[in-house]
N, C-alpha and C positions, 0 to 999 in steps of 0.2 A: 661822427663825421661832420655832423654840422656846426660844431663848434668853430672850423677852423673856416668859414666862412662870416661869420655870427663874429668875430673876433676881429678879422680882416674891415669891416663895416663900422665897429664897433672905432679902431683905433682912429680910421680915417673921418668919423662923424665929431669924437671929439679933440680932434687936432693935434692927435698925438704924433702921427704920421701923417703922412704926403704923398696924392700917387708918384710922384718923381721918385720918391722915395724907395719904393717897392717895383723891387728885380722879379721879373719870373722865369723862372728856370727852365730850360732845356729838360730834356731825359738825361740823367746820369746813365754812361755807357759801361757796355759791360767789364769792359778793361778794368773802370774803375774800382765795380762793385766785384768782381774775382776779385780786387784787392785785398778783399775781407773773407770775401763768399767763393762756395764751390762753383764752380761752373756748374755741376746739376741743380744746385740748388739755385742757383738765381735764375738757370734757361727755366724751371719748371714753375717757379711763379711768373714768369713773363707770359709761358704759354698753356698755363693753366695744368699742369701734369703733375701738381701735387697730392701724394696720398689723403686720403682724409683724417689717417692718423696726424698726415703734418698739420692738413686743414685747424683739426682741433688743439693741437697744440699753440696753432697762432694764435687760435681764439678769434679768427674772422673767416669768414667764407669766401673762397676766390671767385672774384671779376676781374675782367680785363682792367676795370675802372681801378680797383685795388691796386693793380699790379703795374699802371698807370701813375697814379697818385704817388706810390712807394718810389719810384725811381724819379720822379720829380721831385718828393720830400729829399730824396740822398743830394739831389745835385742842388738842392738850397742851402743846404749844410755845409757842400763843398765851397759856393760861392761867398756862404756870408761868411766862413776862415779868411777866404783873398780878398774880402772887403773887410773884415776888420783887420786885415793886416794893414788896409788901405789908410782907412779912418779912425780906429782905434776901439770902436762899439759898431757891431750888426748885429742879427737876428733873421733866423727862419721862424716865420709862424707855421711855424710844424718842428717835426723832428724830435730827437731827442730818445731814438726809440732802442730801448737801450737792453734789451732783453734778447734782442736779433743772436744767434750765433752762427758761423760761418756755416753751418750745413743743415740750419734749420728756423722756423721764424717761433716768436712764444708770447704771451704775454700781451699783443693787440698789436707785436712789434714783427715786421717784414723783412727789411731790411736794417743793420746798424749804420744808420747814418753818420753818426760821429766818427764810428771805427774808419768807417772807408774815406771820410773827410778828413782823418788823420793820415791815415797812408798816403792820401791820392797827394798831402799837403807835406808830408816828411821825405814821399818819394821825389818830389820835385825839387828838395833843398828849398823850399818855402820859409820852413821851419825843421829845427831840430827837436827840441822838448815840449812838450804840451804835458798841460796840467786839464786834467777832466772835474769838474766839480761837480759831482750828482747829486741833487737836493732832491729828486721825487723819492716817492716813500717807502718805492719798490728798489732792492738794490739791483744794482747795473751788473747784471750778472753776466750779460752778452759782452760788455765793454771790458770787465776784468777779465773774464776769462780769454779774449781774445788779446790782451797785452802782456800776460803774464809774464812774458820771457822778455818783456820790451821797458828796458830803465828808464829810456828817455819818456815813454810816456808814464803820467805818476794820474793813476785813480782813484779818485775817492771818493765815497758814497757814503752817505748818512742819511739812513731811513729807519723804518716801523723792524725790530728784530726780529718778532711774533709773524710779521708778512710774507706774502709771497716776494720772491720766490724762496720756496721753504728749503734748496740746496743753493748755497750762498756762497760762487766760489771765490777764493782770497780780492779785493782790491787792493791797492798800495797801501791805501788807509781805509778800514769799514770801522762804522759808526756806528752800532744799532743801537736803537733807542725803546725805552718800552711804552706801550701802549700808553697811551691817554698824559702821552708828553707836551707840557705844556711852552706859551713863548718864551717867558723868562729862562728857563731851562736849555730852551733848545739854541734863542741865541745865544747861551754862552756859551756852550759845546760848543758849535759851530767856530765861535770868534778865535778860543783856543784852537779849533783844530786848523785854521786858516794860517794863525799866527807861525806853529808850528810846521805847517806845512812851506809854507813861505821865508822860514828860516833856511832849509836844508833841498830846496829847491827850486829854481830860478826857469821859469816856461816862458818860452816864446811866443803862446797861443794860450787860452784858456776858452775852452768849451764848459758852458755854464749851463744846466739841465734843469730849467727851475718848473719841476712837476709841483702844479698847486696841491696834491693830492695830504699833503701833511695836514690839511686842514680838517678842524674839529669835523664840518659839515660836509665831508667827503663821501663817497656813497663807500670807501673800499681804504680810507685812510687809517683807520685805527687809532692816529695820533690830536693831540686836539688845539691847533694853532688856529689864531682869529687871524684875520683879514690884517690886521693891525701886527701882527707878528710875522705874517708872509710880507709884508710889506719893509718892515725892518730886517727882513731874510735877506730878498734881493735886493737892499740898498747895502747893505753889509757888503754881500758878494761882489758887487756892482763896486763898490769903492774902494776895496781890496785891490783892484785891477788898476782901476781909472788911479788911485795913490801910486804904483809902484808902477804906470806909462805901459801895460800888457795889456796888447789886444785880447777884446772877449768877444764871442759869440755868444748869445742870447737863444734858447732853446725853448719849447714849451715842454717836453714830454707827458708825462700822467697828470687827468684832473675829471674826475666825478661829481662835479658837484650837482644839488638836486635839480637843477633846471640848465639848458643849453646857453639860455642867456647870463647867468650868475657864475658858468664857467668861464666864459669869452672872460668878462667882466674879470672875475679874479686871476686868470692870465692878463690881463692889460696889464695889471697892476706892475707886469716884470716891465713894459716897456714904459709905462707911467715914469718910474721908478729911473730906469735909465737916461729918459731924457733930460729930468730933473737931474740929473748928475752931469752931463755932458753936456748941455745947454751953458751952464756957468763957466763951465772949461774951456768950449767952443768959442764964445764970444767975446 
């Protein structure tokens, strides 16, 4: 949890960001999150009446603070869709949590923030097609399996094969990679699979999930990317979008690294990364 404070300090000390810059969100309301989630299951993490079967399966133990936090992470998610429809690049420094499914939390993940940032965003003729990009290590098994039946939104995930989560239902497009996959390798999958994917589908929105966890020095990554290869990841990503005029949201989801401060630091690298690309655009 302290990362996403450590991170927040982090961007604003080396002038990445700007307090002007940084929205804070309301509580996403339930209307929204029923978008996705049961009504049992979102009234019972708001008021604490989760079994502790569910408890363990999120993998965190409920607080009101938790249950707080979650519904604030879903409506930064929702916001930064309507501002980068606005401006072309946002970011939540959160989010991303992409393991959520609609009747149950897994994974460190509460609610699916994307999911319900999709619906709340399709439902309102915002957007029609959204492309999900999942780059954490873990696949988006919450976000596949909640789109399944849905064309217009296209998911695709490229992570650790060997990983959790070890039942891995279809995305549009999965990726898996094996263990101890290095940069050279991984950005060229990638670039292929971008290319490809951007041939035979044209999104409105792109939600971008850049978990540092692919990294070699991840407490839980498996795969072995330097800092120097996360960083050619999301400029890749990053100029995929900004070349073909598609707004992106910026996400942080999964990252372990051995210290809280060296995590912050290897998430900036997403919005480092961004502004060096949008800076040149912008002005």
């Amino acid at each position: 949890m302290k990362k996403f404070v450590v991170l927040h300090r982090y961007l604003l000390d080396r002038g990445i960001i700007s307090e002007n810059q940084v929205i804070e969100p309301s509580l996403a309301d339930f209307t929204s999150l029923c978008s996705v989630h049961t009504s049992r299951y979102a009234s019972a993490v708001w008021n604490g009446t989760l079994t502790r079967k569910e408890e363990r399966r999120m993998g965190l133990p409920w607080s009101k603070s938790l249950a707080v936090r979650s519904r604030l992470a879903v409506q930064g998610t929702i916001n930064a869709g309507l501002m980068a429809l606005q401006d072309g690049v946002s970011g939540n420094l959160a989010g991303g949590t992409h393991h959520a499914m609609p009747d149950l939390g897994e994974g460190f993940c509460v609610y699916n923030d994307v999911a319900v940032a999709v619906k709340v965003l399709t439902q309102a003729m915002w957007v029609k097609k959204v492309l999900v990009i999942d780059c954490d290590v873990h696949q988006g098994n919450g976000t596949a399996e909640i789109f399944k039946y849905d064309d217009n939104i296209y998911t695709f995930s490229i992570h650790g094969e060997k990983n959790y989560p070890f039942k891995k239902p279809p995305s549009s497009y999965d990726i898996g990679l094996p263990d101890k996959t290095e940069d050279r390798d991984y950005i060229n999958i990638l670039t292929d699979a971008l290319t490809g994917i951007y041939s035979k589908f044209e999104p409105d929105l792109i939600f971008y999930l850049a978990g540092i966890d692919p990294l070699k020095t991840d407490h839980f990554g498996r795969l072995s990317l330097t800092q120097k290869g996360l960083r050619e990841r999301d400029r890749l990503v990053i100029t995929s979008a900004a070349d073909r005029n598609i707004p992106i949201v910026l996400l942080l989801s999964g990252g372990y690294s051995p210290s809280v401060q060296e995590t912050a630091e290897n998430h900036a690298i997403l919005y480092e990364s961004a502004k060096e690309i949008y800076s040149s655009r912008f002005n």
